[in-house]
PDB file of N, CA, C and O in Angstrom:
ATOM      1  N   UNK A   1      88.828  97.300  79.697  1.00  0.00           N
ATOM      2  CA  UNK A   1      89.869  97.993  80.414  1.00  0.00           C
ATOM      3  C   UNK A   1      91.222  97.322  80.184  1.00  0.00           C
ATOM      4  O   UNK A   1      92.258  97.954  80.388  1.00  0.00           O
ATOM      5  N   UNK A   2      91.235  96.067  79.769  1.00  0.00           N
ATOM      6  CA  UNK A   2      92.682  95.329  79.485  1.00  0.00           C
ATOM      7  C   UNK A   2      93.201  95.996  78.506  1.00  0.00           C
ATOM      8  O   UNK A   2      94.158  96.764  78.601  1.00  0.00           O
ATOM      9  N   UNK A   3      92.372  95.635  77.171  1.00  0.00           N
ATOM     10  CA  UNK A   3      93.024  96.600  75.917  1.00  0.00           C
ATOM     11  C   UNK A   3      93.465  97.440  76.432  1.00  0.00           C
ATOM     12  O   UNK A   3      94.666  97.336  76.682  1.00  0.00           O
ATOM     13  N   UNK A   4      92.746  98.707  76.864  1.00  0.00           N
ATOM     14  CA  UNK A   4      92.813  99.913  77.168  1.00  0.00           C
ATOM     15  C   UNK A   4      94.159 100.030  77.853  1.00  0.00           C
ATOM     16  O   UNK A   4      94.869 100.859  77.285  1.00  0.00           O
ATOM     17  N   UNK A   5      94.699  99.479  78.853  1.00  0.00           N
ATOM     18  CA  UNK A   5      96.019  99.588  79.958  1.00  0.00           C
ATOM     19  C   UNK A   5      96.897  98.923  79.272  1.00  0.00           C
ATOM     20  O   UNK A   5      97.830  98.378  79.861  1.00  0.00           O
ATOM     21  N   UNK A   6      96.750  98.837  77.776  1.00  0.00           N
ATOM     22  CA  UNK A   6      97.816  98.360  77.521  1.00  0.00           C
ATOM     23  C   UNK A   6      98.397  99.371  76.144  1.00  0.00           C
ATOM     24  O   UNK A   6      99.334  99.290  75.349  1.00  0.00           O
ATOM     25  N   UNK A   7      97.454 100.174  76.347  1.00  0.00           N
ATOM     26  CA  UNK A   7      97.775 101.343  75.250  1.00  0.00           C
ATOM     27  C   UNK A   7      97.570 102.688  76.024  1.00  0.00           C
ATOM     28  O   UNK A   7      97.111 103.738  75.576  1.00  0.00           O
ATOM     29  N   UNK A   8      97.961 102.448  77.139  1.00  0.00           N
ATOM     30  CA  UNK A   8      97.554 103.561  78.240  1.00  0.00           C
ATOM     31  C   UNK A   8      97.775 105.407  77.889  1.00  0.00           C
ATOM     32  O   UNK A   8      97.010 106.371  77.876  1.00  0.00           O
ATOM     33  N   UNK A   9      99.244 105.201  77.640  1.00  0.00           N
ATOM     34  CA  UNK A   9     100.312 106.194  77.398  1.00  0.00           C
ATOM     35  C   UNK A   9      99.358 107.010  76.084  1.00  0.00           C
ATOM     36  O   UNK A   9      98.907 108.155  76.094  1.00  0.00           O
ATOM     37  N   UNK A  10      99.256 105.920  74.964  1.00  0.00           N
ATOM     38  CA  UNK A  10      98.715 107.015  73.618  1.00  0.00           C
ATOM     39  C   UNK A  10      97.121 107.076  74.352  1.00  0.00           C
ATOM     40  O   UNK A  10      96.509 107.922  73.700  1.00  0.00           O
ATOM     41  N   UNK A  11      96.544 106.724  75.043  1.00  0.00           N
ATOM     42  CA  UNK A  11      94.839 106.814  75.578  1.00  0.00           C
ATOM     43  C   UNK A  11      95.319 108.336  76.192  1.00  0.00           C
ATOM     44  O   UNK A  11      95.221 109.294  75.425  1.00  0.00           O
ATOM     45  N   UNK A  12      95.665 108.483  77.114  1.00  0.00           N
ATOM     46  CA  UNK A  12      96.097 109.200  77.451  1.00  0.00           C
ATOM     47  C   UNK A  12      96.713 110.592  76.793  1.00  0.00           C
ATOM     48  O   UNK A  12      96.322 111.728  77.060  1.00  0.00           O
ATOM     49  N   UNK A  13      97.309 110.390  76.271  1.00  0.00           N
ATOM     50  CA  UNK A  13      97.473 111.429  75.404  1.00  0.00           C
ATOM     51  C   UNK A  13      96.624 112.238  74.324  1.00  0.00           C
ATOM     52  O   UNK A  13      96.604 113.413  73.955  1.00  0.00           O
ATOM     53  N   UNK A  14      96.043 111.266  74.040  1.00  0.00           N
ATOM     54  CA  UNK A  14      94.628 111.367  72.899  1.00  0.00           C
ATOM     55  C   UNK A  14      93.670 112.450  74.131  1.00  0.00           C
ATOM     56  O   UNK A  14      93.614 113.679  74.179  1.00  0.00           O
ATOM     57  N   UNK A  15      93.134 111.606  74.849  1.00  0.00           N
ATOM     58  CA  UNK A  15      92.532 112.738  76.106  1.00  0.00           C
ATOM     59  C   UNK A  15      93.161 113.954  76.239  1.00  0.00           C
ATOM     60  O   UNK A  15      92.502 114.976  76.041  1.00  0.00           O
ATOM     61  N   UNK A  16      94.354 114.021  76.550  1.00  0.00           N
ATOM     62  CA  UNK A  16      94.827 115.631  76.804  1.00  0.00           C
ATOM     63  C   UNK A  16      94.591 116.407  75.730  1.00  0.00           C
ATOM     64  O   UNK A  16      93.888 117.403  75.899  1.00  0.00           O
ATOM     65  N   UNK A  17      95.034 116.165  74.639  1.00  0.00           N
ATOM     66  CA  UNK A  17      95.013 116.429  73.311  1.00  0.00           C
ATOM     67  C   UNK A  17      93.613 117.368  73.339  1.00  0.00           C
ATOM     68  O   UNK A  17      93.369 118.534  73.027  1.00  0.00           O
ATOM     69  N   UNK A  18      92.766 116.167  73.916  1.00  0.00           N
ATOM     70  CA  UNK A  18      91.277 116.463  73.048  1.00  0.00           C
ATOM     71  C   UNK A  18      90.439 117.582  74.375  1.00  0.00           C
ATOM     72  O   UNK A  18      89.437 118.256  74.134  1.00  0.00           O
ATOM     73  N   UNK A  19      90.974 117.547  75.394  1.00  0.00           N
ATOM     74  CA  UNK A  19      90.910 118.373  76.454  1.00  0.00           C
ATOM     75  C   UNK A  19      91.523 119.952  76.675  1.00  0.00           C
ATOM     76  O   UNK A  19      91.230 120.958  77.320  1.00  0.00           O
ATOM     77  N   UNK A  20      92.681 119.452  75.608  1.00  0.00           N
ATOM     78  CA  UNK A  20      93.469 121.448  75.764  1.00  0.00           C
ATOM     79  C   UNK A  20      92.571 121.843  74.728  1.00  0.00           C
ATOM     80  O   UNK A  20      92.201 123.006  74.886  1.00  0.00           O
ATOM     81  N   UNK A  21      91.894 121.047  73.307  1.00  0.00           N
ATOM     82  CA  UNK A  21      91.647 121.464  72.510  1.00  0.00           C
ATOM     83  C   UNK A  21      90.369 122.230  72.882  1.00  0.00           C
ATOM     84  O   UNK A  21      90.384 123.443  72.678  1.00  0.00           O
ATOM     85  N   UNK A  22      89.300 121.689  73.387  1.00  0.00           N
ATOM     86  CA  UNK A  22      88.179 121.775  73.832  1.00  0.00           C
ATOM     87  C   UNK A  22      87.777 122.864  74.515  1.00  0.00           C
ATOM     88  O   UNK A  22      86.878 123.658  74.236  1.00  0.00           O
ATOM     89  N   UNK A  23      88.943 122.824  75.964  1.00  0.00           N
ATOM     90  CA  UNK A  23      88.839 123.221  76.705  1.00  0.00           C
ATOM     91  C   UNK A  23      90.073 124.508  76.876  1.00  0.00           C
ATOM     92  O   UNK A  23      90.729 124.481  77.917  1.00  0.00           O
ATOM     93  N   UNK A  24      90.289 125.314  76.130  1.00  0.00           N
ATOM     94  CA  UNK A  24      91.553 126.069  76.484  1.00  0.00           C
ATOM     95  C   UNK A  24      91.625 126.852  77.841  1.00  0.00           C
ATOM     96  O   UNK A  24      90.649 127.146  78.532  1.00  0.00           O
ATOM     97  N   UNK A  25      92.904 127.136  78.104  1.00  0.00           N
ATOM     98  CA  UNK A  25      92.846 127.497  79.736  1.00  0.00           C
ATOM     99  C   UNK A  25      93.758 126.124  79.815  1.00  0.00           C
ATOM    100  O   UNK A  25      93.967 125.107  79.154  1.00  0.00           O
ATOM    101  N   UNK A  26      94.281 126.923  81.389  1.00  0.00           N
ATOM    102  CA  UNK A  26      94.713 126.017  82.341  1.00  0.00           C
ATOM    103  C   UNK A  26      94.282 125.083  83.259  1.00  0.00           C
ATOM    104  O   UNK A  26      93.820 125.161  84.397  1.00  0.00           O
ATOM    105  N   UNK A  27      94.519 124.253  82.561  1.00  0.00           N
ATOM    106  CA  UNK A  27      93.804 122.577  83.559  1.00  0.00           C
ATOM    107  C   UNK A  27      94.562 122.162  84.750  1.00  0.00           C
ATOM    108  O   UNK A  27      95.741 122.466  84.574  1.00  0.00           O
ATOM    109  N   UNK A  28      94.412 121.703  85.672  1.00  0.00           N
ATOM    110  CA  UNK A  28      95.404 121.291  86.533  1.00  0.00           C
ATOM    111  C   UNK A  28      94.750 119.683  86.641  1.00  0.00           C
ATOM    112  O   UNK A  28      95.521 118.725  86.708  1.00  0.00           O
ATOM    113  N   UNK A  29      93.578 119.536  86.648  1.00  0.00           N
ATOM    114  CA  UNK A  29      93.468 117.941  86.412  1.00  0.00           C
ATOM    115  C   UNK A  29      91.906 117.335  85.710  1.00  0.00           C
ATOM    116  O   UNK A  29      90.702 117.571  85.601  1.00  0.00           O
ATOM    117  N   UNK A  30      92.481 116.838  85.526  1.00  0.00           N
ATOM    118  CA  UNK A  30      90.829 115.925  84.887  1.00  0.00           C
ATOM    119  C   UNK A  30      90.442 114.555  85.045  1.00  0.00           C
ATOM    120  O   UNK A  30      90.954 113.496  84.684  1.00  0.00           O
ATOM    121  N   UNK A  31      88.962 114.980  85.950  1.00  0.00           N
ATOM    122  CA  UNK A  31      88.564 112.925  86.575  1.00  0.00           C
ATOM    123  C   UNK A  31      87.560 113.053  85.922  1.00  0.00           C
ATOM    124  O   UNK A  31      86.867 113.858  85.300  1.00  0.00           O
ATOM    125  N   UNK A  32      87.676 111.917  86.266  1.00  0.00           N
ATOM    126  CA  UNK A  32      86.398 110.934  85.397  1.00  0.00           C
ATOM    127  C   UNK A  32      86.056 110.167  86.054  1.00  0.00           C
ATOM    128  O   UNK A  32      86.885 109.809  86.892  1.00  0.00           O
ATOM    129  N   UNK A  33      84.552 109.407  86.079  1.00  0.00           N
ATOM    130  CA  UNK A  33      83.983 108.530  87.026  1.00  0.00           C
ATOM    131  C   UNK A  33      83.553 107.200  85.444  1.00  0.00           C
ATOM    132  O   UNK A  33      82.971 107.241  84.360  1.00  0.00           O
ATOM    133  N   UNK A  34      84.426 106.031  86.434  1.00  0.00           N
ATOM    134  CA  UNK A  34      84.801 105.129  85.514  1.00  0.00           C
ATOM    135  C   UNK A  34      83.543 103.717  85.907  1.00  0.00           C
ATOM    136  O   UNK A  34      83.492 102.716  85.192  1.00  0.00           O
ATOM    137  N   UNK A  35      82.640 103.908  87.123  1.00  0.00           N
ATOM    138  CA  UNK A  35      82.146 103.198  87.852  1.00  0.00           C
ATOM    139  C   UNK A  35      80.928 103.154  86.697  1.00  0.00           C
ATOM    140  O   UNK A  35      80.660 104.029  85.874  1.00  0.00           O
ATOM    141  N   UNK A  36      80.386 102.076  86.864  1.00  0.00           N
ATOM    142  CA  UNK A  36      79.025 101.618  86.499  1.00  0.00           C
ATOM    143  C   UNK A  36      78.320 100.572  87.633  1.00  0.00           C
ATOM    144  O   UNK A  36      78.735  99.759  88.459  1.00  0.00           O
ATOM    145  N   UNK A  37      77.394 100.931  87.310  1.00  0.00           N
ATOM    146  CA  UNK A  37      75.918 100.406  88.262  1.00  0.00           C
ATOM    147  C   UNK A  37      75.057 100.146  88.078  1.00  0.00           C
ATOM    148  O   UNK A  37      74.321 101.082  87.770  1.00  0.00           O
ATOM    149  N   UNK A  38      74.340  98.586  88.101  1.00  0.00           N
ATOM    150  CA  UNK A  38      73.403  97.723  87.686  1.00  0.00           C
ATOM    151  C   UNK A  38      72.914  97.096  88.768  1.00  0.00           C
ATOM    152  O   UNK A  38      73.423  96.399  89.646  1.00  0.00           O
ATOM    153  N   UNK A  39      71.555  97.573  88.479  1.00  0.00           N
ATOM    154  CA  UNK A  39      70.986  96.823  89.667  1.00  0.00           C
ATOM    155  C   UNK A  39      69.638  95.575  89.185  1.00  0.00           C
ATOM    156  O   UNK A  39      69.238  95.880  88.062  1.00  0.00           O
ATOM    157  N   UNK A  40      69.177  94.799  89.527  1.00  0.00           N
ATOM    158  CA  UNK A  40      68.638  93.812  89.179  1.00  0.00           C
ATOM    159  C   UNK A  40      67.835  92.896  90.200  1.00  0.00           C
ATOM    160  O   UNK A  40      68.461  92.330  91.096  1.00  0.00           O
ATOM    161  N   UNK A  41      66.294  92.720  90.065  1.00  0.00           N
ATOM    162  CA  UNK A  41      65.873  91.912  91.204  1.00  0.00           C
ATOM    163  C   UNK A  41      64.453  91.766  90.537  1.00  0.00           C
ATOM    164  O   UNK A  41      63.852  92.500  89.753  1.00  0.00           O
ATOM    165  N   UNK A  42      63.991  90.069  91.363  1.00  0.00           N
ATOM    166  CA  UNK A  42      62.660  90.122  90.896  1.00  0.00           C
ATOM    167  C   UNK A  42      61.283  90.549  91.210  1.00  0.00           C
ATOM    168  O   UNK A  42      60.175  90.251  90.765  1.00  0.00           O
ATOM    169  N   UNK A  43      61.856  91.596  92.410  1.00  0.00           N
ATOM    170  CA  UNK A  43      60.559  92.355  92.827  1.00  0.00           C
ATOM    171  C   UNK A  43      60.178  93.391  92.788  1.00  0.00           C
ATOM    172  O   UNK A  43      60.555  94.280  93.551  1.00  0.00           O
ATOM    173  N   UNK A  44      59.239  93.538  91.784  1.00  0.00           N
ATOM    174  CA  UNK A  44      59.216  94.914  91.565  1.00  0.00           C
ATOM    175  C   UNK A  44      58.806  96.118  92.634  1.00  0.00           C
ATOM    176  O   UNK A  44      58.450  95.659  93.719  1.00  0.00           O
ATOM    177  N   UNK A  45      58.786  97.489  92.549  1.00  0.00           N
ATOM    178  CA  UNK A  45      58.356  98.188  93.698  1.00  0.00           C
ATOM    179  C   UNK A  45      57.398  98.513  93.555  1.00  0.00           C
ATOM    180  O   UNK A  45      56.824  99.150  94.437  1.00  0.00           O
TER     181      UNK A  45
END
């Protein structure tokens, strides 16, 4: 994510780009779920 926020502006743009292309029509927004989840233990169920 460091790299990334530091080239935010062209990341960003690359996405829209690849989103009008994809997707034609009117967008009003686009999320994304950026979360990851790991879970880990030594007991099994």
């Amino acid at each position: 994510m460091d790299t990334l926020s530091k080239c935010q502006k062209s990341v960003l743009d690359a996405m829209r780009s690849y989103v009008v292309k994809t997707y034609p029509g009117s967008i009003g927004y686009v999320l994304y779920d950026v979360t990851t989840l790991y879970f880990e233990t030594d007991k099994e169920d």
